[in-house]
ROSEGU-810294 format. One line per field, with one value per residue (C-alpha): residue number from 0; x, y, z; residue in three letters; chain. Coordinates in Angstrom, 1 decimal. Layout:
<rs>
resi	[NUM;...]
c1	[X;...]
c2	[Y;...]
c3	[Z;...]
resn	[ALA;...]
chain	[A;...]
</rs>
This chain:
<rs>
resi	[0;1;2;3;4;5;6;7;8;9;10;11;12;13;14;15;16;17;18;19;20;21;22;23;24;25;26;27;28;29;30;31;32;33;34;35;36;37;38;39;40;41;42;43;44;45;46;47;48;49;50;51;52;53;54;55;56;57;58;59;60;61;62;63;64;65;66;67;68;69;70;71;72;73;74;75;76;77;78;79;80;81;82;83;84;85;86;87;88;89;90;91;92;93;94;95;96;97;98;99;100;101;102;103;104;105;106;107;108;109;110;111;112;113;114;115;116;117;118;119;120;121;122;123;124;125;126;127;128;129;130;131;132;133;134;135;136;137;138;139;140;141;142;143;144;145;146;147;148;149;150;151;152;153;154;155;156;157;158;159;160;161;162;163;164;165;166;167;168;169;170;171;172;173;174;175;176;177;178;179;180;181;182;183;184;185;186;187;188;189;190;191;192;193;194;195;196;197;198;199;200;201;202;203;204;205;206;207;208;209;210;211;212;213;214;215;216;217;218;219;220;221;222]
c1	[3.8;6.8;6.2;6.8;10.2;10.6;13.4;14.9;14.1;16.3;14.4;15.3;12.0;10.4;8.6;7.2;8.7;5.8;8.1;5.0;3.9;8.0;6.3;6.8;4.1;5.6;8.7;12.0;13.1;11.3;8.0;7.5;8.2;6.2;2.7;3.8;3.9;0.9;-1.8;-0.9;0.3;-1.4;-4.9;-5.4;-3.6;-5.3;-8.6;-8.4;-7.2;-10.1;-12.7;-11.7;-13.4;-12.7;-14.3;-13.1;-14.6;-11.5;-11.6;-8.6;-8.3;-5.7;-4.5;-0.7;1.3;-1.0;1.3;-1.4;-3.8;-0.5;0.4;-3.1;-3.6;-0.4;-2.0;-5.1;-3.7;-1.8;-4.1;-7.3;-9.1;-12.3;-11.8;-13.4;-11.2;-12.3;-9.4;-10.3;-7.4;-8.2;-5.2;-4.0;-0.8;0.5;1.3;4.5;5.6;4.0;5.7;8.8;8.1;10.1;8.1;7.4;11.1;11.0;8.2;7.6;4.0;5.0;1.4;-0.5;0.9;0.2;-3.4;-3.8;-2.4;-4.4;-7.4;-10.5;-11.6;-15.4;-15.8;-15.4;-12.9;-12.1;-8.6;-8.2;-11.3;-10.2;-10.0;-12.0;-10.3;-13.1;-10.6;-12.6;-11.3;-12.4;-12.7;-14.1;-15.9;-18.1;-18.5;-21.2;-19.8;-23.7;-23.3;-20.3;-21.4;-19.9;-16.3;-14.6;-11.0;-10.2;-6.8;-6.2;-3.1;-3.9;-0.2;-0.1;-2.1;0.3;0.3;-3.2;-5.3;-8.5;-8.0;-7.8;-10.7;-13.8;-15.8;-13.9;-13.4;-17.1;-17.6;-15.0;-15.7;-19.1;-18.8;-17.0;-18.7;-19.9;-16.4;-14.5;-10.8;-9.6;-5.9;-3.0;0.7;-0.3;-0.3;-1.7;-3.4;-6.2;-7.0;-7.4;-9.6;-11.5;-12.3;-12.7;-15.7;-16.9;-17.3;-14.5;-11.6;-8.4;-5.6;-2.0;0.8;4.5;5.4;7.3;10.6;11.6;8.3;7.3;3.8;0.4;-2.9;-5.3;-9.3;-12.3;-16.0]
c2	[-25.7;-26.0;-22.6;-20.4;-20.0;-17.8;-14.6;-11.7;-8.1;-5.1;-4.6;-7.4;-9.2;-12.0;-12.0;-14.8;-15.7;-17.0;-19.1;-19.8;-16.2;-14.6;-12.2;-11.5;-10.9;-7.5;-5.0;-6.8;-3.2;-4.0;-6.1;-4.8;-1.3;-1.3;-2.5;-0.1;2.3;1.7;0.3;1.5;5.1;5.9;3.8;2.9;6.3;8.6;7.0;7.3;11.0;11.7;10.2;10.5;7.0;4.2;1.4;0.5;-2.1;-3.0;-5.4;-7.1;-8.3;-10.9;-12.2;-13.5;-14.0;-12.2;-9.4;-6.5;-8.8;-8.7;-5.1;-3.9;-6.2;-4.4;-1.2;-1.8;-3.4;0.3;2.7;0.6;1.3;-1.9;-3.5;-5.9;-7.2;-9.3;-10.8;-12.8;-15.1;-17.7;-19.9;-20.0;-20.3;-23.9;-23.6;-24.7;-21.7;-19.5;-20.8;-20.0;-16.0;-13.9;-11.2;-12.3;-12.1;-8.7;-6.9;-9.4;-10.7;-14.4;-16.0;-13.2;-13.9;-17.6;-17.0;-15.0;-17.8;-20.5;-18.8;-20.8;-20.1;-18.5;-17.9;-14.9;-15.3;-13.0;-12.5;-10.3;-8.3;-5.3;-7.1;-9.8;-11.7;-13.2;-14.7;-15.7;-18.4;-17.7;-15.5;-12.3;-11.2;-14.5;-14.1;-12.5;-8.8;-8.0;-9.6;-7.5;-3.9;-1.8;-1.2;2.0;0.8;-1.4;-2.9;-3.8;-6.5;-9.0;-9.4;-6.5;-6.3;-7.3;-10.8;-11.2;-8.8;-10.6;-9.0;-5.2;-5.5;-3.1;-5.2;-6.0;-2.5;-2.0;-4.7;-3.9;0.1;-0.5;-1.9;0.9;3.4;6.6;8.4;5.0;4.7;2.0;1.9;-0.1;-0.1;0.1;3.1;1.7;4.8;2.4;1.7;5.2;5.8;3.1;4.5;7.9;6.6;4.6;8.2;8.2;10.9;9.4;10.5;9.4;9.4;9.1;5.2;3.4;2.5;1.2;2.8;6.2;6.1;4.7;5.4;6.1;6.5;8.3;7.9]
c3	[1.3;-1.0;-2.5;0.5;2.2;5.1;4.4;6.5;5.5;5.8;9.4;10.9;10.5;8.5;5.8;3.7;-0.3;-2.7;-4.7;-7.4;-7.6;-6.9;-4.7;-1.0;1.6;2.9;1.9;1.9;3.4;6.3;7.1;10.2;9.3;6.4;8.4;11.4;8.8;6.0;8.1;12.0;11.4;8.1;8.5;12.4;14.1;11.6;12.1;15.5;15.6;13.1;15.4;19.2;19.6;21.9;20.0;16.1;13.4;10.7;8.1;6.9;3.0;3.4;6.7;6.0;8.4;10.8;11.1;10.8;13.4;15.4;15.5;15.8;19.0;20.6;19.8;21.7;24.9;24.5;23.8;25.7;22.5;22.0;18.4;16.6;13.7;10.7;8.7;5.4;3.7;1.0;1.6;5.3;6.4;7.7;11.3;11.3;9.3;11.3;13.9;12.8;12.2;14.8;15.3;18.7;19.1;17.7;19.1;22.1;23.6;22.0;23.8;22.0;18.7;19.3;20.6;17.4;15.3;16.8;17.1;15.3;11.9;11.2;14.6;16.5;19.3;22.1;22.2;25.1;26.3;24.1;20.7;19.1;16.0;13.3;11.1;7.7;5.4;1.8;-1.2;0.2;-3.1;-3.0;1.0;3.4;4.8;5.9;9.5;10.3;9.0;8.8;9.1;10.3;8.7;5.5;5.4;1.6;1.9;-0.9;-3.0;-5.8;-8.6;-10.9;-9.1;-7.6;-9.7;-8.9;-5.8;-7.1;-9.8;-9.4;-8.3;-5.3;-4.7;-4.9;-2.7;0.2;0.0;0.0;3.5;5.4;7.7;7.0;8.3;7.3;6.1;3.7;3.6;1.2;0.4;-3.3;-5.4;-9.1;-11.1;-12.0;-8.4;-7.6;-10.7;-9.6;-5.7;-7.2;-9.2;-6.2;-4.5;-2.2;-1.5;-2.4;-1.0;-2.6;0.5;1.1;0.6;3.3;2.4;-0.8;-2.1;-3.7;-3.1;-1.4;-1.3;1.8;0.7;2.8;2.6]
resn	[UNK;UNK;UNK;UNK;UNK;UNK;UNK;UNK;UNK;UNK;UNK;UNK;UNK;UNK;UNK;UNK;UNK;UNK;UNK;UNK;UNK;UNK;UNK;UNK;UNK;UNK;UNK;UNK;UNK;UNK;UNK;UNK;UNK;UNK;UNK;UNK;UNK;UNK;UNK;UNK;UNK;UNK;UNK;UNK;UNK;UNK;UNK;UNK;UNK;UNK;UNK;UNK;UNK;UNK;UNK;UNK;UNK;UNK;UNK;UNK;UNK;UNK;UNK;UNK;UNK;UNK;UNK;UNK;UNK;UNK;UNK;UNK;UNK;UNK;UNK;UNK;UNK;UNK;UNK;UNK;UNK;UNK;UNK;UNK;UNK;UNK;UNK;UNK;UNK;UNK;UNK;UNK;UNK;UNK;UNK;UNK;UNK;UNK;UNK;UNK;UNK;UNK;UNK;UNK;UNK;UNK;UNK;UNK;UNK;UNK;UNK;UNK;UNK;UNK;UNK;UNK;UNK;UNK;UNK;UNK;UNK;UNK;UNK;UNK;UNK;UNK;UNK;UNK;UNK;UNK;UNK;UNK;UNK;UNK;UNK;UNK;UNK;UNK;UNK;UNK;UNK;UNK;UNK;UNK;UNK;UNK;UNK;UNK;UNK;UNK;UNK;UNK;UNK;UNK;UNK;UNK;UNK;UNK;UNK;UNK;UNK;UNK;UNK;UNK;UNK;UNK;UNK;UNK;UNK;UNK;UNK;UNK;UNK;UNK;UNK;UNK;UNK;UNK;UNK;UNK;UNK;UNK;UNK;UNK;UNK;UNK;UNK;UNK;UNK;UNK;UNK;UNK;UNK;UNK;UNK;UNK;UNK;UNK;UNK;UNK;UNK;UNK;UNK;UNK;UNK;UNK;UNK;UNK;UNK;UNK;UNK;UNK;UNK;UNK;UNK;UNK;UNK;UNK;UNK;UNK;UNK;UNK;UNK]
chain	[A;A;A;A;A;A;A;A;A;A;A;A;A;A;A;A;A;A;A;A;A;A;A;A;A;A;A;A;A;A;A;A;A;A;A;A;A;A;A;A;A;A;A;A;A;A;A;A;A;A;A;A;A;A;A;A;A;A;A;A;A;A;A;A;A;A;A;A;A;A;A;A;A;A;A;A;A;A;A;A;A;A;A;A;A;A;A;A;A;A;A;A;A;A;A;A;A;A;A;A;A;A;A;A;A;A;A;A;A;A;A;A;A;A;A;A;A;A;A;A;A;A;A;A;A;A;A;A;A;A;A;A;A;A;A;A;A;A;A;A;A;A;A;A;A;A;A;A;A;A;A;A;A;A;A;A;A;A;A;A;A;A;A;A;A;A;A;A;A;A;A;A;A;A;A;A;A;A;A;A;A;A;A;A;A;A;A;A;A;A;A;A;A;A;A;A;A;A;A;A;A;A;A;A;A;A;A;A;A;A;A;A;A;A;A;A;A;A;A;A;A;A;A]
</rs>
């Protein structure tokens, strides 16, 4: 894919340029830091403080790199908590990019990060006997969430409205919030007034949080 170059952020890890769109899958201040940060501590850590559970549904909107899938993994194998995790991406990543990503090098487990990589697409696939990986390939507002119902954590990763607004309309909104759990937790890096407006009128508590670094704000919702 001629449009995507591989660049270092201020963290030390990869991220991935969109030459076509001029947008970057994660902060150039830091992927890694911002995905430990936004999704892990904010979304995954809080949920699981909230809860006191040892089993978790999440739903990804838009796998990437697979650095949330990554990240999340580790954090089972450490905290022995059961997870099912559904990941939907319209345009997958060509392996040998992937390939090239150093967060293995950074954050080690380099067979998990493959297994997660290489895993099949539309199926489920055990990855280790904590955390199952059901990466979906396809627009998420045209595809079926019933099966998987419902989710106890949303990861919102699509690029930012500004770039990939399909993603951030109502509808989609309607449609992702729609399939969390009762005490569910849908989580993004982005901080856009109208998205807020928008889950406020879809019933939830929206919360607007310290960004990571390089950015003010984020949001964090609750059912």
């Amino acid at each position: 894919m001629d449009e995507i170059r591989i660049i270092t952020t201020s963290d030390g890890s990869h991220s991935l340029l969109n030459t076509a769109l001029n947008e970057t899958y994660h902060s150039i201040h830091g992927a890694i830091q911002e995905s430990k940060y936004v999704f892990i501590l904010h979304g995954l850590d809080h949920w699981l403080e909230r809860n006191k559970k040892k089993e978790i549904k999440i739903l990804e909107i838009g796998f990437g790199t697979g650095l949330n899938a990554f990240l999340t993994i580790l954090h089972s194998i450490q905290s022995g908590v059961h997870m099912y995790y559904e990941s939907w991406e319209v345009y997958p990543l060509e392996m040998d990019i992937v390939k090239q990503l150093n967060y293995p090098n950074v954050l080690g487990s380099p067979e998990l990060f493959s297994s997660i990589q290489e895993a099949s697409w539309d199926q489920a696939v055990a990855i280790t006997p904590e955390f199952t990986l059901h990466k979906r390939k396809g627009d998420i507002l045209i595809g079926p969430l019933e099966e998987s119902l419902p989710f106890d954590l949303i990861y919102h990763d699509a690029f930012a409205p500004v770039k990939q607004p399909e993603m951030w309309t109502f509808e989609m909104l309607k449609k992702v919030t729609g399939s969390l759990a009762q005490a569910g937790i849908w989580i993004t890096y982005c901080a856009k007034g109208q998205v807020k407006r928008d889950l406020k009128t879809l019933g939830l508590t929206v919360e607007t949080l310290p960004g990571p670094p390089g950015k003010k704000e984020m949001i964090r919702a609750s059912r």
